[in-house]
N, C-alpha and C positions, 0 to 999 in steps of 0.2 A: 496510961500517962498522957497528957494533954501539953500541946508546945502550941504556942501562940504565934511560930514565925510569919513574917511577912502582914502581922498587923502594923505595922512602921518599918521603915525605912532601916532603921538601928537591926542590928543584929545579922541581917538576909548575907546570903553571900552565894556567889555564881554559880550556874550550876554546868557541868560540860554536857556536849552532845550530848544525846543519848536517841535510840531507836524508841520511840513511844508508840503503841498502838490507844487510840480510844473510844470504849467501848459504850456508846450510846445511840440517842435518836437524833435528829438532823434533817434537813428536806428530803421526799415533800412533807412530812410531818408537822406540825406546829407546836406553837407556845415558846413562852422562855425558856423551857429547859432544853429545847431542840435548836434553840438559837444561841444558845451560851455556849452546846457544843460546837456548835459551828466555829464559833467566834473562839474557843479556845483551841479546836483543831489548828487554825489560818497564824493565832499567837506562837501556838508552840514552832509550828515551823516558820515563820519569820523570825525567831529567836533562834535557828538554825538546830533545830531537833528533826530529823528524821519519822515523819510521823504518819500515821496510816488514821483514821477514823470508818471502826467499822461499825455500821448501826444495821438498823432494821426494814427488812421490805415489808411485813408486817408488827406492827408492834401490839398491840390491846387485840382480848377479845371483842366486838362492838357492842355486849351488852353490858361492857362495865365501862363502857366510855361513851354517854349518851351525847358528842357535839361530834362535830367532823374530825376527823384525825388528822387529813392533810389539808394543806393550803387550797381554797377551795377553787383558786383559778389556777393554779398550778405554778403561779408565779411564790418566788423564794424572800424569805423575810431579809435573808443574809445573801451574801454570795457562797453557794455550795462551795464547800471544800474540794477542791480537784481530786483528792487521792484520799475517795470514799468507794467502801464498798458496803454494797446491802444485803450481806450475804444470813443476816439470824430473823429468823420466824418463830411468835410465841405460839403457833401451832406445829411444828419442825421440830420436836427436840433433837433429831441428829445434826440439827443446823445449831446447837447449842457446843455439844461435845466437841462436834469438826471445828468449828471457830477454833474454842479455846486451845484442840492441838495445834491448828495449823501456827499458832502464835508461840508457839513454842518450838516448832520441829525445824530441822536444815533449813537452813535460806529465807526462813522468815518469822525466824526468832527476834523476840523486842527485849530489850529491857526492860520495862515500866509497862504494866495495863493499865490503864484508867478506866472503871468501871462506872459509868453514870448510872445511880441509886435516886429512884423516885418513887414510886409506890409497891408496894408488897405481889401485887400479882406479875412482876416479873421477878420475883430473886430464883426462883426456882431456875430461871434459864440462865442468869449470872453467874447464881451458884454451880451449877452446873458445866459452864465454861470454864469456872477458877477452875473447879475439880480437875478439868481434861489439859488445864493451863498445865498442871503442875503434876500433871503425870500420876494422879494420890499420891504423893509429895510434898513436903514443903520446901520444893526446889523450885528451878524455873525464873521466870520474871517476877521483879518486885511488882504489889496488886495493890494500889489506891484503889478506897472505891472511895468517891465522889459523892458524898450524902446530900442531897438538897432537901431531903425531909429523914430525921430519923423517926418521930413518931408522925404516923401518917396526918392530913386534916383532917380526913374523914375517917370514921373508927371500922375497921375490917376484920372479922373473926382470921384470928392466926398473924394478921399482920407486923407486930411489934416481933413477935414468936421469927419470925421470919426474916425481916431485918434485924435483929441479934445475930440469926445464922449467917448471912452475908460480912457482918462487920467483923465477925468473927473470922472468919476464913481470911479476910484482907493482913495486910504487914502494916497499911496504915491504912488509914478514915481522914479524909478532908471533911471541913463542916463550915458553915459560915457566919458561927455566932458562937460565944463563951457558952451561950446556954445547951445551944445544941450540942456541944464538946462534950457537956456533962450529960447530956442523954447517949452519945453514946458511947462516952464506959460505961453506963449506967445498960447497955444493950450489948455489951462484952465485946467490945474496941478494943484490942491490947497498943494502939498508940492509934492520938488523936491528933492533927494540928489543925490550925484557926486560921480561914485566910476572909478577908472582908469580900463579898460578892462585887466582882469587877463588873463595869458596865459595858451593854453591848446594845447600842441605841437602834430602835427599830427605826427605818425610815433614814439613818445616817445619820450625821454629823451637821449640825445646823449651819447654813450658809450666813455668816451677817452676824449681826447682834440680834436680840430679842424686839428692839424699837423699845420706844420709850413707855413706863407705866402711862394707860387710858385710865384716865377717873373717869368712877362709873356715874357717878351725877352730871359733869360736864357731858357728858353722854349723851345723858338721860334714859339710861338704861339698868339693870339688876349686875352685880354679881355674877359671874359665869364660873360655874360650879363642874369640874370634869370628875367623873368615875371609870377607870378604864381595865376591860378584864374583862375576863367571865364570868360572870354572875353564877357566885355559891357562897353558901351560907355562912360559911367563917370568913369571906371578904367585908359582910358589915354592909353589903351595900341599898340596905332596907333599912336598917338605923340610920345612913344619911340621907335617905327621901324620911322619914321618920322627924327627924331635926330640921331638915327642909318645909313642912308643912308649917312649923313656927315661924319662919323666918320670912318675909313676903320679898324682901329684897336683893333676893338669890334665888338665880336657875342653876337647874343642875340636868348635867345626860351619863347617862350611862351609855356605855360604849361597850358591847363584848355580848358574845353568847349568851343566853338566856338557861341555866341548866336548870331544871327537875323542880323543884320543891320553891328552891331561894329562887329563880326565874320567878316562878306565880306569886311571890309574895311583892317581889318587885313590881309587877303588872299589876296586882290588887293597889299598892300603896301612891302608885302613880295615878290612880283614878280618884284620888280623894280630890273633895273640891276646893280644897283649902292650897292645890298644885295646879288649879286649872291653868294652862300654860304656862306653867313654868318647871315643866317636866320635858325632858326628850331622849325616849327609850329607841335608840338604835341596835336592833338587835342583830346578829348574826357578829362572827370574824369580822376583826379589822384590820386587813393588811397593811405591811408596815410601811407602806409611801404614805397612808394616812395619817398615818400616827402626829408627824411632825404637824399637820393643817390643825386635827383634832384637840392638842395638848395646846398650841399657838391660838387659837381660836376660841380657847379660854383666858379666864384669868385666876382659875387657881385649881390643882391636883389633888383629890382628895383618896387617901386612902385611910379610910375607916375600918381595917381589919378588928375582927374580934379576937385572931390568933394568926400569928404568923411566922415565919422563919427570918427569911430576907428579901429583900424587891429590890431593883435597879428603878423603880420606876422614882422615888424621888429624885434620883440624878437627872431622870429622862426628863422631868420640869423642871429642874434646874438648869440643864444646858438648853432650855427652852428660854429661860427666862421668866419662870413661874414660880412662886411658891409653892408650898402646900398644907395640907391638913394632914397628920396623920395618928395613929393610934400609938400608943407606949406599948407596943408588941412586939415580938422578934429585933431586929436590929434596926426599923424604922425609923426612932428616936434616934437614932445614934448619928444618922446624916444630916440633920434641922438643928439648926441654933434656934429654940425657941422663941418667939417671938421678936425673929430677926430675919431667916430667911421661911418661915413656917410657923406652924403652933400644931402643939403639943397633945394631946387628948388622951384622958382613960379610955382603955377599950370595953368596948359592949353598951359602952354610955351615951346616948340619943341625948340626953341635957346636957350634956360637954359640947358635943359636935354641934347643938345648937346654939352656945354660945362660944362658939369660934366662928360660924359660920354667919351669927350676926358681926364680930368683929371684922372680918374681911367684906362684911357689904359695906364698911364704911370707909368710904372714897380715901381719906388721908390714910389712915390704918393699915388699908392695901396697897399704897402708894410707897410706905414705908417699905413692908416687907417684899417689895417687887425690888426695892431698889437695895436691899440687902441680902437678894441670892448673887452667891456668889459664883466664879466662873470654874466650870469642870473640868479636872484633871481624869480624860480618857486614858490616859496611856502606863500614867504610874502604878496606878491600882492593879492592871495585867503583868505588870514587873513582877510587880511582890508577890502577886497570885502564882506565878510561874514558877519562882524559887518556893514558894510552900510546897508546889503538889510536887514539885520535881524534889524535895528533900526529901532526903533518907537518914532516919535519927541512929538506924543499925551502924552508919560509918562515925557516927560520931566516937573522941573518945570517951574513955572512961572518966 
């Protein structure tokens, strides 16, 4: 069954205390999905929940994680959660089973686990904690897991196989998209809800207004074109240097990690000559004090996925004051008013992105859609996030 609470306003209703533990990554770890936990640890207990965040002292094995796992200076993208513990290793499996009793046993029993689900080579240690959660049981604490991807980006022997077993075992599945809702009953969910991905701004909450749209001919300068991520092959970010090669009137940089295959094709495509300076590959992490100079320091976000789930990052150019580009993938489209605060593009498509990306080299055009983003609501979107994960459809009546 699929519920949509806390897509609007309409419907949501309070939720009381409750003891929550949540089970994910977090500093020094990186990426969004160790930053969302963070940021939904600090919500839930500001929202007056009792809340524990337990994550990991190791997470990946390193040869299926070819970038750095933690923060490379040791500085934190977020403020850590005070009342973390790093007590699960994916090389420990006794650090698997001990968690999930101790979250259940005298004195430090929860109500609610939230299990943060992201790739297939950790469900076995998940699964494995529900197991000891619940005693072999279906007693114990209500079990969200927290899906940010139900079918993985990259295709994994066993994967899918594996996340069915996870969703399965939970009482409910959080997902961030209608589509993803139907992947997972479609991977044996017996209850789904829908809540829209809250933002959690790397680098804070911008100081000021954005200053006023620069036209780029008064300038006398190109289009400034941002790509920001790690470079892998379902972000698309070789079809927008691809699109960029036609376009003489737009620079574009990529910002983030260089990974495996999609790195090299990046590196080869920025050598054409058709980009001679107007390419700039910054490779490695980018900590989140930069974030705010590097998205401001542009004048437009491009996210060119080929396939996606959900991103915070068009909001992160919009409380910037930027538009963007994005692809009609996952729930992308759903935060851009087409050809108001953004434009719209098929995904996998290099002739669409290049005509959006000659639309925005044109000084008035960009002018427009600078001055019709509009301004970001941080705070509501965590409201309604909160009442979704925290519902429970079992109290409902009949």
């Amino acid at each position: 069954m699929i519920r949509a609470y806390g897509v609007s306003d309409a419907g949501t209703t309070r939720v009381p205390a409750l003891r929550v533990a949540v089970v994910g990554p977090t500093h020094p770890f990186k990426g969004g999905v160790a930053a969302h936990t963070t940021e939904l640890a600090h919500r839930l207990a500001a929202a007056g929940h009792d809340t524990v965040l337990v994550s990991w002292s190791r997470l990946y094995p390193e040869f299926l994680y070819p970038g750095e796992q933690v923060v490379p200076d040791g500085g934190a993208d977020l403020p850590p959660y005070p009342r973390t513990v790093r007590v699960l290793r994916w090389d420990r499996p006794g650090t698997w089973w001990r968690t999930g009793a101790r979250l259940r046993g005298p004195g430090t029993a929860v109500d609610v686990v939230v299990v943060v689900a992201v790739v297939p080579v950790q469900v076995p240690a998940l699964l494995t904690l529900v197991t000891a959660l619940r005693g072999g049981r279906f007693e114990g604490p209500r079990v969200v897991v927290l899906a940010h991807n139900v079918v993985p980006h990259e295709t994994h022997p066993g994967g899918e196989w594996l996340m069915a077993r996870l969703l399965a075992a939970a009482d409910t599945v959080l997902v961030h998209s209608a589509e993803m809702a139907g992947q997972a009953v479609a991977h044996s969910a017996r209850q789904v809800l829908v809540a829209s991905l809250p933002p959690h701004l790397p680098g804070g909450v911008p100081a000021g207004d954005a200053g006023p749209p620069r036209r780029c001919a008064a300038a006398g300068r190109r289009t400034r074109v941002l790509a920001l991520g790690v470079v892998r092959d379902y972000k698309g970010f070789d079809l927008l240097l691809e699109a960029a090669a036609t376009v003489p009137d737009v620079e574009v940089t990529i910002a983030g990690e260089q990974w495996g295959r999609a790195g090299e094709r990046v590196r080869e495509l920025a050598a054409d000559p058709r980009l001679a300076g107007r390419v700039r590959l910054e490779a490695g992490y980018v900590p989140a004090e930069r974030v705010p100079e590097l998205v401001r320091g542009h004048d437009v976000l491009a996210l060119p996925y080929r396939h996606a789930t959900a991103s915070q990052n068009v909001l992160l150019a919009h409380a910037h004051g930027r538009p963007v580009i994005v692809t009609g993938t996952g729930t992308l489209a759903d935060q851009v008013r087409d050809g108001v605060d953004g434009l719209v593009v098929p995904p996998g498509d290099a002739d669409a992105l290049g005509r959006a990306l000659r639309e925005v080299s044109d000084p008035d055009r960009l002018d427009v859609l600078r001055r019709g983003v509009p301004p970001v609501d941080l705070d509501g979107p965590w409201r309604r996030y909160l009442e979704t994960l925290l519902h429970d459809p079992g109290e409902e009546q009949p």
